[in-house]
Structure formats: structure tokens, C-alpha cells
N, C-alpha and C positions, 0 to 999 in steps of 0.2 A: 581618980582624976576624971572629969568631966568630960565625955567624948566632946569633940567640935563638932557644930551643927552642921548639915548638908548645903554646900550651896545650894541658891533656888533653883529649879531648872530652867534650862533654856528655853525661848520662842523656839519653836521649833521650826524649821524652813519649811511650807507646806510642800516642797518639792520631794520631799525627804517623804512625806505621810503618802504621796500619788503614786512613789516607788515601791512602798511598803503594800497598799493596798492593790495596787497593777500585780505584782510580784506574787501577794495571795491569790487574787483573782487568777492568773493564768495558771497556777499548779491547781485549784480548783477545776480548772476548765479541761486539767490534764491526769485528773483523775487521781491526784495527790493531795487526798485533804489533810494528811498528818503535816508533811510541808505546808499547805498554804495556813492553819493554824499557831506552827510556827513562826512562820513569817507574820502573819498578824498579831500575833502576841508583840513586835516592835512597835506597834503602835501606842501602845502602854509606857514601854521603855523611854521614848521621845520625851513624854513631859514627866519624867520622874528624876532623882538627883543621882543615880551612878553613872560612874563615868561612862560606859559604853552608850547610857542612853543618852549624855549630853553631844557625845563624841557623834553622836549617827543625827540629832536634834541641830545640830551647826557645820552640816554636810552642806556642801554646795549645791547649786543647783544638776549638776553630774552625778547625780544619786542613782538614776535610771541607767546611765549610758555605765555606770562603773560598776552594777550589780551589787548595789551595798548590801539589800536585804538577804543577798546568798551570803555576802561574806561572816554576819554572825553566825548565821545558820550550820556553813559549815561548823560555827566553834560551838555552838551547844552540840549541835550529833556528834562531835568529838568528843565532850563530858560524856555524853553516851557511850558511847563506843568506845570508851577507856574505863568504866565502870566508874566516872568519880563524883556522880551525883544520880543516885538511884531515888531520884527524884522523877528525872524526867523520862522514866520507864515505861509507865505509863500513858505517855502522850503518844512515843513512839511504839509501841504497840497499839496503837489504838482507840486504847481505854477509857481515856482522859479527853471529852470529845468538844465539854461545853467549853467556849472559848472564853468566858469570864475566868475558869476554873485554870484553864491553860495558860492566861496569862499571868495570874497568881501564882502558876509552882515558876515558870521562866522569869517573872521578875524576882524574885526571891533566890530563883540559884544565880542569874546572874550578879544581883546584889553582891554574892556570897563569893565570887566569880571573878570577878571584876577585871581585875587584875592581869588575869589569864587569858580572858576572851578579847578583853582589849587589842593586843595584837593581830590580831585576826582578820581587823578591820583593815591594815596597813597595805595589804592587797586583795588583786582579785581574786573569787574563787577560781580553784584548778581544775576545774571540769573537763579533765581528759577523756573523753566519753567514745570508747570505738565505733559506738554505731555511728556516728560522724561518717568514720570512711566508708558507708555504704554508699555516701552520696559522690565521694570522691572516685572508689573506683566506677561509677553509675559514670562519671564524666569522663574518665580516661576510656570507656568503650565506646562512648561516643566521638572524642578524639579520635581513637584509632582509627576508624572508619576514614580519617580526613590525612593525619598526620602519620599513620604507621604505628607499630604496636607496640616500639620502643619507647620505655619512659625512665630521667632521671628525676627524681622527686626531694622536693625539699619546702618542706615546711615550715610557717613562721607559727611562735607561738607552744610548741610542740607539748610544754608542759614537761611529766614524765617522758614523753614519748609511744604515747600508744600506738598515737596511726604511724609512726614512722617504723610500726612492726606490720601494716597493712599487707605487705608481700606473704606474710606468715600465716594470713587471717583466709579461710572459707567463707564465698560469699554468693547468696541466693538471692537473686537482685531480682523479683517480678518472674522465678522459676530460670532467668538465666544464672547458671553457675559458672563458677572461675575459685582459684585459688587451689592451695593441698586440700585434697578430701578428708584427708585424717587431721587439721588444724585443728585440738582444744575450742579455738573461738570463730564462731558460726556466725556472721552476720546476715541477718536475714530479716529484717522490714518486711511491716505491710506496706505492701507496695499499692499504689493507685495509679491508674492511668496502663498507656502501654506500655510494654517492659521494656527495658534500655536495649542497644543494639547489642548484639554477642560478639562482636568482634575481639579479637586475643588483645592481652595486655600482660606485657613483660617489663617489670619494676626492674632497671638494671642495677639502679642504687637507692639510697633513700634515707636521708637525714634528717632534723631538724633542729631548730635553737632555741631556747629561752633565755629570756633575763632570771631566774631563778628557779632550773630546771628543776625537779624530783627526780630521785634516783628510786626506781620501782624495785630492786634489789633489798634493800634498805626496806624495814621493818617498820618502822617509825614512820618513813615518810611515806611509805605505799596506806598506812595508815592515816595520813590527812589527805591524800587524794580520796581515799573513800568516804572521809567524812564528806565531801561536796556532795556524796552519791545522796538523791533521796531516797528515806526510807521506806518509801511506799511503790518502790522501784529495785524487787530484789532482782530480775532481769540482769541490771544495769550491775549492782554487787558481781553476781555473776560471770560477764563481759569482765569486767576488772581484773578479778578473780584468775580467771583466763591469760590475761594481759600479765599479770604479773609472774605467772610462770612462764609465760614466752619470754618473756623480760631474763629469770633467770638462766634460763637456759642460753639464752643471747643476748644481752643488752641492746637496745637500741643506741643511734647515736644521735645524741643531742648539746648542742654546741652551748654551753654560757655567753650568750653575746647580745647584744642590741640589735633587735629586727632589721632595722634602717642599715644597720653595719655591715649584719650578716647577709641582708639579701644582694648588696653589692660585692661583697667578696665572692656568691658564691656568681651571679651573672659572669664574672670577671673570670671566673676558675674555667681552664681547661674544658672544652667539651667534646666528648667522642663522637665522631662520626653517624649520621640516621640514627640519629634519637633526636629524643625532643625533651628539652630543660621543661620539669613543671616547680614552678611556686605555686604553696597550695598552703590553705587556711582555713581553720571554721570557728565560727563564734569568738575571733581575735580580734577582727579588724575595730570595734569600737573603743576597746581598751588601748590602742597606739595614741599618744599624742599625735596632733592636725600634722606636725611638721613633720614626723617621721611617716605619717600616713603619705602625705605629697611627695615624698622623697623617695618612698618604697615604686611610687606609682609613676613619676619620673624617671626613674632608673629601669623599672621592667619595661615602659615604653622605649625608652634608650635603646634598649640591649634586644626588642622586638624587632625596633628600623632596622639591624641589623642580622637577624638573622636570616637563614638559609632552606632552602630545601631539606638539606643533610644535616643541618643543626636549627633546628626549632625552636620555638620556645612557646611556653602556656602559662596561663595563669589562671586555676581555680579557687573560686571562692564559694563558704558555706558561710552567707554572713546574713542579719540581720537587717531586716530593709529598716531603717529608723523611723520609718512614718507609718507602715502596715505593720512593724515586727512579725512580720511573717520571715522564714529563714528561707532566702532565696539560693540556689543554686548557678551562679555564673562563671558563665564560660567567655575568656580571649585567648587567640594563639596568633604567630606569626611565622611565616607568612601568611598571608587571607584570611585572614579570622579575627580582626583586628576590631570588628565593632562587636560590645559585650551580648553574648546569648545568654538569654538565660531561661536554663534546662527544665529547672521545677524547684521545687519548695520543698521543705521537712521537716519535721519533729526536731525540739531543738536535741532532744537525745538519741534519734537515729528509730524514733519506734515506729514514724512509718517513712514513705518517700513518694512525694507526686511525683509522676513523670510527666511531664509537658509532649504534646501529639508534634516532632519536631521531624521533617522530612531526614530521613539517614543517605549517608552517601558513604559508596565503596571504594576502599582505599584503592 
């Protein structure tokens, strides 16, 4: 029987090639050239006939803002890292460097692939990355200075739940330390600038939610959270690595819910006495739809007018400035702290942390 001929491929949207090329470009810039070759090898895929590369070729103009170029990527380092095409062995070690050569073995496995990688695309990558929380706890010492050293924490986005094991985590912030000295996971960035304030910080709780969390317990799924890890980033393996035996030793808690949904129930929930409510986030905010983003940011303004001396409220963010991409670090709290600071900037993976020369004050 006559196989059927390929559809032609698609016009590709060029929005889709500036995401592909940006996406190689900045993992070049970060010292990840087995990643940014990967990601450049979709360039190829775009105007060829398998479905993944028509599927990414008739992406909207949200290619950039929704991370597509990570989303296959994690699904080929997954063929990797489940050993189902030792084909692309060699790329990911290293070996395999010309990018003519790179794009010939990934368009041929995903050919072969299809199928399988396809899915992949359906969401964002899971880039649950703990160095993240260096920059978070870096904001709650500088909080405390203002608000008191009580914190209850709740995260949107949380993924598996790494940083909501952040209380569990040691952390050498610019030589100031905090956390257990014996934690498994050390977070410690090169730090720039002066180092954050040392003021104490006591996590009294600390949850968070996704729309389709990972369970890091789970074998399977602790294995596609690391497929987003790049390879050229065993550090990061590492961190993870860590993460998931703190994981089984105590799960984190993280809620199945809609952001928009979750952050209002939890505003609304009971709050103890001298503490202060943190909602907190990194590299989330651009993957919310517009209307759950004004609805999250409505409702923390809401529930800011109202609060207290003795019940506070904060809100950190690790998020992507969309016109620098640079990952800014910003601070509001209420009372008095109501127009956004913002503290410093950082690796989107935690590997270093500016600090901004910001005057400190004693609680």
C-alpha cells in the first residue's frame, strides 16, 4: 500500500523563528550551548512536514511569552533521559556540535517521535528550579527589617512544589546564612552587589497551588520535571535531586487549583496574629491569562487596604520584566510599602543574584 504523501508544510509565523532564535541566543549567553543547539535545531522543524514542526510553524504570536522553544525541549531531553533514542547521545554530551549535523539527528528522531513529543507542547515547561528561592528568601530579610520576622507563604504556580520546601533549604545569600545547617540543599548564588540584610526570618507555613501540579514522590513525574533541567546544568540536576528527597521525606503541600481562585481563598482564610501573608512567585506571572493576572492583582490590592499592623500582607515577585527580560525582583507590602520596590535582578535559574544598594531599616 502506498504510504500518503506529507502535507506541505506550513508558513511559518516569523514570531515563532524570533522565539526559537532569542531562546538559543540567551542559553548561548548562559553558557548552555548543548541547549541553545537544541533549541536551534527548531528552526529546521518549522518548515518541514511532521506534526510537531507544523504544530510550533502555526503557534501564535505568544510563542515568546508561552516558552514554546522549552516545551519540546523538555520532550527530546526526555527521549534522553529514558534511553528511547540513542540517537540524541551525542548531542547531549557534547559531541555532536555542528549544528547542520544536530539538526539532522533531532529532525529524524522527532519524525520517528511524533507522536509522543507532540503532547508536550500542550503546556508550559515545569521549571521548578530552587535556586529561585534564593531570591525569595533575599526578600523576606529584607521584609523583616520593616514587617517582623513572621512569615506565612503561599505561592502561585508552585509546580512540584520545590520552594514551598524553602523552610527546609540552607541558604548563603552574599555570606549571610539562615536555614538548617545540615539541609541536603544549599542554596548559595553568586551574589553581586551588597549582601541582603540578615535579619531572622521564621516560615510559619507555606503552601502552594498549581493547575497541574507534579507529585516529586512519584518516579515518573519527578522524571519530567527534570527533563526541563538543561543539560549543560548538572548544578541544577543536583538542586532537584535534593528537592526530591526532601519531598519524600515530607511532601510539600500543593493545592490543584486555579491561581485566581486559589489566591482568593487563601487572602480570605483565617490569619494569625503578627505575621505577615506572603504571596509569592517566579517566572509564573507571564503564563496567567491577562484576566486572572488583574484579578490576582485586584484581590491582593483588596485585601492590602485592609490589612493590619498585626496582620500584614506582602507580595513577592521573581518575574520577567517583558521589555528588558531581565528577571527583576519585586517587593509590595501593607501597610506602608504599597508602591512596588524593586530589590534586584537574577539568573533565571538562581546561579547568580544582584543585589540592589537599597537603604535597610530596623524592625
Amino acid at each position: 500500500m502506498q504510504r500518503p504523501e506529507p502535507d506541505p508544510p506550513t508558513h511559518p509565523n516569523p514570531e515563532v523563528a524570533k522565539a526559537i532564535i532569542w531562546q538559543a541566543d540567551y542559553a548561548t549567553q548562559n553558557n548552555a550551548p548543548v541547549t541553545s543547539r537544541t533549541v536551534r535545531a527548531q528552526l529546521a522543524l518549522i518548515t518541514g512536514t511532521t506534526a510537531v514542526g507544523q504544530r510550533l510553524a502555526a503557534w501564535p504570536d505568544t510563542a515568546m511569552e508561552d516558552a514554546l522553544p522549552l516545551r519540546l525541549n523538555g520532550a527530546l531531553h526526555n527521549l534522553h533521559l529514558t534511553g528511547r533514542d540513542d540517537r540524541l547521545a551525542p548531542i547531549y554530551a557534547g559531541e555532536l556540535t555542528d549544528q547542520d549535523a544536530v539538526d539532522r539527528v533531532i529532525g529524524d528522531v522527532v519524525a520517528d517521535h511524533d507522536a509522543v513529543l507532540l503532547p508536550w507542547l500542550d503546556g508550559p515547561p515545569q521549571t521548578n528550579e530552587a535556586g529561585r528561592s534564593g531570591s525569595v528568601m533575599a526578600a523576606l530579610q529584607w521584609l523583616s527589617g520593616r514587617v517582623g520576622p513572621r512569615f506565612e507563604m503561599n505561592e502561585l504556580g508552585a509546580s512540584a512544589g520545590v520552594n514551598t520546601m524553602m523552610d527546609r533549604f540552607a541558604f548563603d545569600l552574599g555570606g549571610v546564612r539562615s536555614g538548617p545547617a545540615d539541609s541536603p540543599l544549599c542554596i548559595a548564588p553568586e551574589w553581586r552587589g551588597p549582601p541582603p540584610p540578615g535579619h531572622p526570618v521564621v516560615i510559619e507555613a507555606i503552601r502552594g497551588c498549581d493547575r497541574a501540579p507534579l507529585d516529586l514522590t512519584d518516579p515518573a513525574q519527578a522524571l519530567r520535571l527534570k527533563s526541563y533541567v538543561w543539560p549543560d546544568t548538572p548544578v541544577r540536576m543536583e538542586r532537584l535531586n535534593a528537592a526530591i528527597a526532601l519531598a519524600r521525606a515530607k511532601p510539600p503541600r500543593v493545592d490543584r487549583c486555579d491561581a485566581g481562585d486559589w489566591v482568593a481563598a487563601r487572602l480570605a482564610a483565617p490569619q494569625p496574629i503578627d505575621t505577615t501573608r506572603v504571596v509569592f512567585h517566579s517566572i509564573v506571572w507571564q503564563y496567567l491569562p491577562e484576566a486572572t493576572r488583574e484579578a490576582i492583582t485586584a484581590d491582593i490590592e483588596a485585601a492590602g487596604a485592609l490589612a493590619t499592623a498585626s496582620r500584614r500582607l506582602a507580595w513577592i515577585r521573581l518575574e520577567t520584566n517583558r521589555t528588558t527580560f531581565r528577571h527583576e525582583l519585586n517587593v509590595r507590602y501593607w501597610p506602608g510599602g504599597e508602591e512596588e520596590v524593586v530589590l534586584g535582578a537574577a539568573h533565571a535559574h538562581g546561579a547568580w543574584i544582584e543585589w540592589f544598594a537599597i537603604q535597610q531599616v530596623s524592625a
